[in-house]
TORKOL-4160 file (C-alpha; in steps of 0.2 Angstrom, whole numbers, padded with zeros to 4 digits, m for minus):
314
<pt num="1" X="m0463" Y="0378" Z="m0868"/>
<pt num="2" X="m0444" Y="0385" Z="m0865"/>
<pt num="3" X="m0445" Y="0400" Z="m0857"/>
<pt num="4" X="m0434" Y="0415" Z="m0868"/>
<pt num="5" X="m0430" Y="0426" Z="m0857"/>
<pt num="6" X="m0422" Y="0413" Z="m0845"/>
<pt num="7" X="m0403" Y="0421" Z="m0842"/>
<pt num="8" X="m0389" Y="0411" Z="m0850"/>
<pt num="9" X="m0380" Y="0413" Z="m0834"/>
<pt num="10" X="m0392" Y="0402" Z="m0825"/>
<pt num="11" X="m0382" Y="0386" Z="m0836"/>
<pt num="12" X="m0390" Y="0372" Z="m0846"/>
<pt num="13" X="m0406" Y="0363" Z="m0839"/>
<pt num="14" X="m0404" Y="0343" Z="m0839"/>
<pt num="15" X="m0417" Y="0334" Z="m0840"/>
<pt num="16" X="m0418" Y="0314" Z="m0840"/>
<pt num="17" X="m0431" Y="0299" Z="m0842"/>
<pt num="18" X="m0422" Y="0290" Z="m0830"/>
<pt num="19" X="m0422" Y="0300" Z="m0813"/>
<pt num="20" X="m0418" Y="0318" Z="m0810"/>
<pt num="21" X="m0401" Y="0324" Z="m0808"/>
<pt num="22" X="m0409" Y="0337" Z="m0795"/>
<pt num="23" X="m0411" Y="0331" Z="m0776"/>
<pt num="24" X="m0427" Y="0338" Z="m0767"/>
<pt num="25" X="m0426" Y="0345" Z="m0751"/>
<pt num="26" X="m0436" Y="0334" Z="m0744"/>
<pt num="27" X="m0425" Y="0321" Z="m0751"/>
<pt num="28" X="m0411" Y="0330" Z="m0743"/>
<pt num="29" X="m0420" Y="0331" Z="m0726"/>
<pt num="30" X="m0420" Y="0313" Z="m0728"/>
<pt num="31" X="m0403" Y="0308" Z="m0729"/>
<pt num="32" X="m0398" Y="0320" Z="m0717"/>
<pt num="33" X="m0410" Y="0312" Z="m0703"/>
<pt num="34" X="m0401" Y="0293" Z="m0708"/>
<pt num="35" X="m0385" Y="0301" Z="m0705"/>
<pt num="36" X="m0390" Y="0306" Z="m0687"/>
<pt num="37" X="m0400" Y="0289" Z="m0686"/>
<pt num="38" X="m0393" Y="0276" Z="m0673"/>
<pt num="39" X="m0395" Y="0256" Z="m0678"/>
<pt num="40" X="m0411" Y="0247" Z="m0675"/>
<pt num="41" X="m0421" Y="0234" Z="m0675"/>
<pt num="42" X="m0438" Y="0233" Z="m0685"/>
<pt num="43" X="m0453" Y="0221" Z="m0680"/>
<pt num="44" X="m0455" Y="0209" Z="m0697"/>
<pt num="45" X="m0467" Y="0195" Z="m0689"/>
<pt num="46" X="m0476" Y="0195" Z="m0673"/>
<pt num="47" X="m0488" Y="0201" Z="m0664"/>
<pt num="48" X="m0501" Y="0213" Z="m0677"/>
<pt num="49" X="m0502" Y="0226" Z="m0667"/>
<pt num="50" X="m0482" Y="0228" Z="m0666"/>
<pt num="51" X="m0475" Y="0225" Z="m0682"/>
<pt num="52" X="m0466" Y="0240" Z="m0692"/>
<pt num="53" X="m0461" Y="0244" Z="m0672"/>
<pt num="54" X="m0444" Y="0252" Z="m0673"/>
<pt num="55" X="m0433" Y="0251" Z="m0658"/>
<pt num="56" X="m0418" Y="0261" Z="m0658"/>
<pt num="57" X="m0398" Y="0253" Z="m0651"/>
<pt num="58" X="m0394" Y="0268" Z="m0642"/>
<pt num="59" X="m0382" Y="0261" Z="m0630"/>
<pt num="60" X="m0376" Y="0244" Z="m0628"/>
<pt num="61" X="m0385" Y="0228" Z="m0617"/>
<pt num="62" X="m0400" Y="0228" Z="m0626"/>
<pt num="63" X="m0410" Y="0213" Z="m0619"/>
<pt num="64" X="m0422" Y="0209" Z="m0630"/>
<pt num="65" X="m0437" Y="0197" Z="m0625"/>
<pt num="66" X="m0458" Y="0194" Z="m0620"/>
<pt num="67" X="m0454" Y="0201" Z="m0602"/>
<pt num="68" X="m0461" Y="0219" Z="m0601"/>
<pt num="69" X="m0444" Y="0227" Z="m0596"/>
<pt num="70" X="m0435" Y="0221" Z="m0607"/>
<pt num="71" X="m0427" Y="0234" Z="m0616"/>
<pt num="72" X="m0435" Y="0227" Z="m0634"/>
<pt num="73" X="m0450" Y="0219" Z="m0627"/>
<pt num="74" X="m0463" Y="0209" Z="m0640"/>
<pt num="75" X="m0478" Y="0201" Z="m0633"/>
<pt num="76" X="m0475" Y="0183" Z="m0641"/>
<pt num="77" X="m0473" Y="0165" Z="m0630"/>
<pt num="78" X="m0462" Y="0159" Z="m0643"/>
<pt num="79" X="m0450" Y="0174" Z="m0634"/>
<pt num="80" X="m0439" Y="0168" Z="m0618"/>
<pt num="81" X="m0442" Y="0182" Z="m0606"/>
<pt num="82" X="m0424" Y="0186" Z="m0608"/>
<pt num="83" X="m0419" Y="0180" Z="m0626"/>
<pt num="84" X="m0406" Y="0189" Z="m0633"/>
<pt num="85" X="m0395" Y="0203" Z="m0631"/>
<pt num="86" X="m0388" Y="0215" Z="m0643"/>
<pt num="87" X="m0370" Y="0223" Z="m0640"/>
<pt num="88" X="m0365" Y="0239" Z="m0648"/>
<pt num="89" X="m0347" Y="0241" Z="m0648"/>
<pt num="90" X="m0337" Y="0256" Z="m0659"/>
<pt num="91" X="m0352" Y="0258" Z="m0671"/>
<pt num="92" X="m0354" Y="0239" Z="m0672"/>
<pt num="93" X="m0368" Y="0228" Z="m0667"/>
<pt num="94" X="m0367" Y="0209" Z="m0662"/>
<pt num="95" X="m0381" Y="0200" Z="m0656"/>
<pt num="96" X="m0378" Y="0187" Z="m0640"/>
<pt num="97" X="m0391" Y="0173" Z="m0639"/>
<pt num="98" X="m0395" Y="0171" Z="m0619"/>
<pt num="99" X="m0397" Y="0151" Z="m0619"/>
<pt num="100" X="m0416" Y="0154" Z="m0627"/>
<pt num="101" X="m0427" Y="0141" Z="m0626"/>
<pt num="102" X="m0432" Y="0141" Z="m0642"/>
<pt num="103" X="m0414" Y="0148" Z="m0652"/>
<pt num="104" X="m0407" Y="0163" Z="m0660"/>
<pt num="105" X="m0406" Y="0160" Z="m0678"/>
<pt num="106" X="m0396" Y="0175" Z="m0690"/>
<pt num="107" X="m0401" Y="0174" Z="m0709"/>
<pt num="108" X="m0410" Y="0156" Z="m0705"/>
<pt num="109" X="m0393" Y="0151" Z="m0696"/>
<pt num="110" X="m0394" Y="0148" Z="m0677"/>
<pt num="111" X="m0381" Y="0155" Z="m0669"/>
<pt num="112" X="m0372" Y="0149" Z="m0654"/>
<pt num="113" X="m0377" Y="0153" Z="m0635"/>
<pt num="114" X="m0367" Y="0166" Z="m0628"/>
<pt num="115" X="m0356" Y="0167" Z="m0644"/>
<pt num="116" X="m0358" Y="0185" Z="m0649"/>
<pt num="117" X="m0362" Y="0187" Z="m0671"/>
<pt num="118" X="m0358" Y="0202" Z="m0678"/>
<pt num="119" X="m0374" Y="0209" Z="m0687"/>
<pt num="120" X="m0373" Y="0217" Z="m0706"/>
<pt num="121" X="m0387" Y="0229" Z="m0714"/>
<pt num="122" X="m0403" Y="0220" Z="m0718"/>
<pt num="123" X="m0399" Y="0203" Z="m0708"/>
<pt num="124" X="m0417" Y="0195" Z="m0703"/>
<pt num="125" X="m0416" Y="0189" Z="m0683"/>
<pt num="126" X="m0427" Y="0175" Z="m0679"/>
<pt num="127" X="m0432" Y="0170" Z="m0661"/>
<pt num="128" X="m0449" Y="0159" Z="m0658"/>
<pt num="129" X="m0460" Y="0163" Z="m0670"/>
<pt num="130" X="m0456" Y="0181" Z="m0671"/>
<pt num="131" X="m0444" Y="0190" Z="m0685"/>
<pt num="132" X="m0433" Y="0205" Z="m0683"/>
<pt num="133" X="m0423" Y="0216" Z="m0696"/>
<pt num="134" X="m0407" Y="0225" Z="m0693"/>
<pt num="135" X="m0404" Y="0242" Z="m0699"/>
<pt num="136" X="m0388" Y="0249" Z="m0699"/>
<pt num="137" X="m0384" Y="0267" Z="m0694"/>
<pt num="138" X="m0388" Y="0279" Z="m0706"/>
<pt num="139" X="m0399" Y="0269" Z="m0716"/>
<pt num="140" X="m0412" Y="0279" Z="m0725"/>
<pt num="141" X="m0424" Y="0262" Z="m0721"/>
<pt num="142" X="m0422" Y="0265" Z="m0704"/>
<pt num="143" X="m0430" Y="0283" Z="m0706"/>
<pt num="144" X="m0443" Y="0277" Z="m0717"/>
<pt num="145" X="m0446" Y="0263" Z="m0706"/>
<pt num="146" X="m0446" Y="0273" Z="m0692"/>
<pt num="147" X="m0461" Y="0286" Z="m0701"/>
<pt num="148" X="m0471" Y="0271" Z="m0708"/>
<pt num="149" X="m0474" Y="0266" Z="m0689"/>
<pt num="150" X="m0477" Y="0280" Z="m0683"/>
<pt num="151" X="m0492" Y="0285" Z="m0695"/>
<pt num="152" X="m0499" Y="0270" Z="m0692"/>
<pt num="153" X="m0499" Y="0273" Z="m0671"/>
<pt num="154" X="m0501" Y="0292" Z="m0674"/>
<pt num="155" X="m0519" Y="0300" Z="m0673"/>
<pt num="156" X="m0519" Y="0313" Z="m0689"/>
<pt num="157" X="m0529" Y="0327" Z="m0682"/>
<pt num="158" X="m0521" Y="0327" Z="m0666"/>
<pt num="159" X="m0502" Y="0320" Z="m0668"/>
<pt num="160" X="m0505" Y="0309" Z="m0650"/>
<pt num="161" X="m0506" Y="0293" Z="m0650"/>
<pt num="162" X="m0523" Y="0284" Z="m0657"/>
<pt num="163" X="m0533" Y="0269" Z="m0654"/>
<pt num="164" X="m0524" Y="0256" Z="m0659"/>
<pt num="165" X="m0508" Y="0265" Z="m0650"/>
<pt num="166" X="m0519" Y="0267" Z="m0636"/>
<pt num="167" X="m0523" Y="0248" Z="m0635"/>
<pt num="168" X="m0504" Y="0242" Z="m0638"/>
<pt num="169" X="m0495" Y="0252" Z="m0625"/>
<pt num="170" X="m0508" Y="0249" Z="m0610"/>
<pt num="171" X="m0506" Y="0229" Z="m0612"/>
<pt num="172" X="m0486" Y="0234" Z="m0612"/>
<pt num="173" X="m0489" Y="0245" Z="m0596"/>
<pt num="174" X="m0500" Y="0237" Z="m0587"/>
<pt num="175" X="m0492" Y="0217" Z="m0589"/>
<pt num="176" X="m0475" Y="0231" Z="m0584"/>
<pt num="177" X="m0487" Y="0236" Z="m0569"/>
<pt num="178" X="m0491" Y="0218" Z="m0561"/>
<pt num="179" X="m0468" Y="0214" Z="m0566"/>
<pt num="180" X="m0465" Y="0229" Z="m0554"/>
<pt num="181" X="m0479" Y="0229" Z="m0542"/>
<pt num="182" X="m0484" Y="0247" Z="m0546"/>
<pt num="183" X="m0501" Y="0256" Z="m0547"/>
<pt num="184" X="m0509" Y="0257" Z="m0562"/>
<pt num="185" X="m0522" Y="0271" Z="m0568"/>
<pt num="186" X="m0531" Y="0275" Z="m0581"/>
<pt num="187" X="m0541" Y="0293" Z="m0585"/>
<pt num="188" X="m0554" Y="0293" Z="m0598"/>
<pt num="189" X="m0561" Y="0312" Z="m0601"/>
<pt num="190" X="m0571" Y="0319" Z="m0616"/>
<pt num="191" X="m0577" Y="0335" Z="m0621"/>
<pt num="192" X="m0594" Y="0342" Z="m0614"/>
<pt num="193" X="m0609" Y="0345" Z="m0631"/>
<pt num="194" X="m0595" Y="0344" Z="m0641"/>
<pt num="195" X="m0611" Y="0341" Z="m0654"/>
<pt num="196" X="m0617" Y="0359" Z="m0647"/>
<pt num="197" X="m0600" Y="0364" Z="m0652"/>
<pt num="198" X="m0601" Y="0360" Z="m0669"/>
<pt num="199" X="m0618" Y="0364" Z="m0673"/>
<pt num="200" X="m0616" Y="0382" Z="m0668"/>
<pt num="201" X="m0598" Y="0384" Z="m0673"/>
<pt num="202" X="m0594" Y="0372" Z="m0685"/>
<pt num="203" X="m0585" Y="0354" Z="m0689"/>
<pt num="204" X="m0570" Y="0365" Z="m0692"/>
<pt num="205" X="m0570" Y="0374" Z="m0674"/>
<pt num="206" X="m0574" Y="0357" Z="m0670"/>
<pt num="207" X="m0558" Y="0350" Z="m0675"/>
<pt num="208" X="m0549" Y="0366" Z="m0666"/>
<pt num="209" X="m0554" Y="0362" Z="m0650"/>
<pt num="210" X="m0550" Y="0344" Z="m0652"/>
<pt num="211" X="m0531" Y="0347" Z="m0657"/>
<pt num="212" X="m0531" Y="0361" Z="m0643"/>
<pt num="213" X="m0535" Y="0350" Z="m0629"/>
<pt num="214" X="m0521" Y="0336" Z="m0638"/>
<pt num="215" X="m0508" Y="0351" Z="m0637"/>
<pt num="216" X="m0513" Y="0360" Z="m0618"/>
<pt num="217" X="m0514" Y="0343" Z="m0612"/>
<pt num="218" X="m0498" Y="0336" Z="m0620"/>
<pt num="219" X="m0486" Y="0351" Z="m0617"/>
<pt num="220" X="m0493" Y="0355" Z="m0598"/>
<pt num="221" X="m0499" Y="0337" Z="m0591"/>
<pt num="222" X="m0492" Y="0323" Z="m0597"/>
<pt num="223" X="m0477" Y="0317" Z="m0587"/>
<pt num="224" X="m0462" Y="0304" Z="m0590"/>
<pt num="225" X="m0471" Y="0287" Z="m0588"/>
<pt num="226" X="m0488" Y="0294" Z="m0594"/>
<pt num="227" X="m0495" Y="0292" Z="m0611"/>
<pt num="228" X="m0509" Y="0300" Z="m0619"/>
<pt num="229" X="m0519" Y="0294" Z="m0633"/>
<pt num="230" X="m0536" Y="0299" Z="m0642"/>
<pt num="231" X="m0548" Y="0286" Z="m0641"/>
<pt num="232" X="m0558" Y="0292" Z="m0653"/>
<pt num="233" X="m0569" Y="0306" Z="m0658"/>
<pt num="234" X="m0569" Y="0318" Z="m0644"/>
<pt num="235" X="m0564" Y="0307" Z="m0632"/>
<pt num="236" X="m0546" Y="0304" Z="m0624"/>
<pt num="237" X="m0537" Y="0293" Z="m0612"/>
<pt num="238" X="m0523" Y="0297" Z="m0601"/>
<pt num="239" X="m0512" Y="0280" Z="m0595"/>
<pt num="240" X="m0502" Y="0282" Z="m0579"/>
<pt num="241" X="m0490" Y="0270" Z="m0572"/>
<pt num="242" X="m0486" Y="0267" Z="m0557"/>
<pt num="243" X="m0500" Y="0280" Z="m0550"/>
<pt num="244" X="m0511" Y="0276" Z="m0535"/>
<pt num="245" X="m0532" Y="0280" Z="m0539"/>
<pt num="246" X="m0530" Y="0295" Z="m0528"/>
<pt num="247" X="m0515" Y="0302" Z="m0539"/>
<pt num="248" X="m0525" Y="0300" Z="m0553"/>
<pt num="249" X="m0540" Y="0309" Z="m0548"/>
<pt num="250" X="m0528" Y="0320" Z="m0542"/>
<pt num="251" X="m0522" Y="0323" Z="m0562"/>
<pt num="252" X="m0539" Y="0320" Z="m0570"/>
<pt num="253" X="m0544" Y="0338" Z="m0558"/>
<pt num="254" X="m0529" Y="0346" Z="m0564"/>
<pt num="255" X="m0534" Y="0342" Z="m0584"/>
<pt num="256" X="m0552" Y="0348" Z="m0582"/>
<pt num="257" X="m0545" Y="0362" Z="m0572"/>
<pt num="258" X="m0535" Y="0369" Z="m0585"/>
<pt num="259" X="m0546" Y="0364" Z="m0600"/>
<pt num="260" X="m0561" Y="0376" Z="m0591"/>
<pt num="261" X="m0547" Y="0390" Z="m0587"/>
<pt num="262" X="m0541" Y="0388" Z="m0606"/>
<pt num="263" X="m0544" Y="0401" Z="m0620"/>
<pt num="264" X="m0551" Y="0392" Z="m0636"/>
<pt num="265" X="m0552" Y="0406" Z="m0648"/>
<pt num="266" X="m0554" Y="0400" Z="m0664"/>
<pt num="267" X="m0560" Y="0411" Z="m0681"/>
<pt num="268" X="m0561" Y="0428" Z="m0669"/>
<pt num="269" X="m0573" Y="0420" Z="m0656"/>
<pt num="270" X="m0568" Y="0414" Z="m0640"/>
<pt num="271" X="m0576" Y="0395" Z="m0637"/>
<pt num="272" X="m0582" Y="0390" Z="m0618"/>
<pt num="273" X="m0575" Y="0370" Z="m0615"/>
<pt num="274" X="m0576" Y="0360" Z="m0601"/>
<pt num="275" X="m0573" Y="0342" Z="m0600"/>
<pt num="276" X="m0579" Y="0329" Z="m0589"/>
<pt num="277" X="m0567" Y="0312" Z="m0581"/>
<pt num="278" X="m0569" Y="0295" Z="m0576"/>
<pt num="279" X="m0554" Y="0288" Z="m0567"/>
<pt num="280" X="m0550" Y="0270" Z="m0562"/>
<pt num="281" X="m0535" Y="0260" Z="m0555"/>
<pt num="282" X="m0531" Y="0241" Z="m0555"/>
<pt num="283" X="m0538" Y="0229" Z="m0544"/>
<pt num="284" X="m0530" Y="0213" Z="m0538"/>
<pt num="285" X="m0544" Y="0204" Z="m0548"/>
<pt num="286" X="m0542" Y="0213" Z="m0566"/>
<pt num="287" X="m0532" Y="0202" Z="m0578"/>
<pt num="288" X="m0531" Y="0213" Z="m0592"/>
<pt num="289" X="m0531" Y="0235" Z="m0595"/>
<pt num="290" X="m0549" Y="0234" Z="m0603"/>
<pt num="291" X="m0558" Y="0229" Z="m0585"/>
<pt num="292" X="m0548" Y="0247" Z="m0581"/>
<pt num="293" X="m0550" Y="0255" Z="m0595"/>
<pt num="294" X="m0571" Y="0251" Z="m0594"/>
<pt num="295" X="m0574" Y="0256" Z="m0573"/>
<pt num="296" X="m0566" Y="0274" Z="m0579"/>
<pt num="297" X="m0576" Y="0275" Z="m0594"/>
<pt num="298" X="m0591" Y="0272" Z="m0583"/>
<pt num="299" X="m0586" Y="0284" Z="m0572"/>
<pt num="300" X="m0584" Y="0296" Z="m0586"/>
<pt num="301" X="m0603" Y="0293" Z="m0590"/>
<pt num="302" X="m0608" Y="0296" Z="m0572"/>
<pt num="303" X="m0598" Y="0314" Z="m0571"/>
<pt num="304" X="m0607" Y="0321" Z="m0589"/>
<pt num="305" X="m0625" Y="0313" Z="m0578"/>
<pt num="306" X="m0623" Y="0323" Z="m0564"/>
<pt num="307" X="m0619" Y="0339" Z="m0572"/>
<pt num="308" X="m0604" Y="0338" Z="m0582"/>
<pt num="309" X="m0587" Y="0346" Z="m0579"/>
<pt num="310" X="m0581" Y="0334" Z="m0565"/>
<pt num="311" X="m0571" Y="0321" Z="m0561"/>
<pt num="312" X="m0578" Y="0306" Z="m0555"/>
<pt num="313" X="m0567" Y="0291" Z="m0547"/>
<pt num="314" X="m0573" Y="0272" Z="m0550"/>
């Protein structure tokens, strides 16, 4: 229905059965972030628990390759540790084949080693068995890309990492561990009758003090080569590199510290939470982050046993 008393001032309203003449702001949003966005590469084929990953060319010697410190690393043996390098230069991008084992190919080309090839919008990269896409900057794909990952590594409630986050980046930091010959910890806590919780208050409150603990935690405890995940339910994990079993226990005190000392007020009543830790570090005989991951979970078990509210090192 037209609306009469519309002013004529306001000008005609176009409508179409095409598309709309009228950008949204989110729309706007949009292509204001691609403008700001820096080139990238996107994970097309590899590993499952990788692909959509995004990574960034920032600056330029961007080695990519399957050993962890490479700048874009990817978990695939069809990778040489050190396969290729990218080259930004003047807004431009050029990729540099390192003498691969297994070749560089561009667009289903191989390129030749140590020749560098310029790269254009779009352009598929090919090394082993894994598939990479190049997006130039500014590209409204890179954003979308960019989100699309994100959600999928994103836990909703909280805006941490989550599960399938949480498994990714621990195999990335602890191989990076044994490359470097530097500690590896990791801290398991949950929060104590949470079930209590929700019965009395609510699944609501519940929720509350779940995304409180993500944001106290985040914002006061988390630092530079940490990274902080939940592993589901009530339950978290915090993964430090290159921190010995005693720094970690050290940390795990000061998270159930400040969690006690916290006010969870919620709905006009204030909630008691404490949280009980399990804290474990690698040993020259684990192979893999879970044998880790499973001695601070037990130890998490053991500290709820004897009375919750503690930190328990195993």
């Amino acid at each position: 229905m037209m609306d009469d008393n519309r002013d004529e001032s306001d000008g005609p309203s176009y409508t179409t059965d095409k598309t709309s003449v009228i950008q949204s702001d989110t729309f706007k949003l949009r292509l204001a972030q691609a403008g700001q966005a820096p080139p990238s590469v996107v994970l097309l084929v590899g590993p499952a628990n990788s692909v959509g990953r995004q990574w960034p060319i920032e600056d330029t010697d961007r080695i990519l390759g399957r050993a962890p410190t490479c700048h874009v690393y990817v978990d695939e043996r069809s990778m040489s540790k050190s396969h290729a390098k990218l080259i930004l230069q003047g807004g431009d991008v050029s990729i540099i084949d390192l003498e691969s084992t297994n070749k560089t190919l561009v667009n289903g080309r191989v390129i030749t080693p140590l020749q560098p090839v310029r790269l254009k919008n779009n352009d598929q990269i090919k090394m082993g068995n894994v598939i990479f896409k190049f997006l130039e900057r500014g590209s409204l794909e890179t954003v979308a890309q960019g989100q699309v990952f994100d959600r999928a590594q994103t836990d909703a409630l909280t805006g941490i990492g989550n599960r399938g986050a949480l498994n990714s980046r621990s195999i990335e930091l602890f191989k990076r561990s044994n490359l470097l010959g530097v500690p590896f910890s990791i801290i398991v806590f949950d929060i104590d009758k949470f079930k209590t919780i929700n019965d009395t208050h609510g699944h609501t409150t519940g929720d509350y003090v779940i995304k409180e603990i993500a944001s106290v935690v985040r914002a006061k405890l988390i630092r530079e080569n940490d990274f902080f995940a939940r592993a589901g339910g009530e339950e978290f994990a915090l993964v430090l590199l290159g921190s010995t079993l005693q720094t970690a226990t050290d940390v795990a005190e000061r998270v159930r510290h400040t969690i006690e000392t916290h006010v969870f007020q919620f709905d006009g009543k204030t909630i008691p939470v404490t949280v009980s830790a399990g804290v474990a570090a690698a040993l020259p005989t684990d192979s893999n982050w879970e044998s880790i991951y499973d001695r601070a979970d037990k130890a998490l078990y053991k500290s709820k046993n004897s009375g919750r509210n503690k930190v328990t090192a195993g």
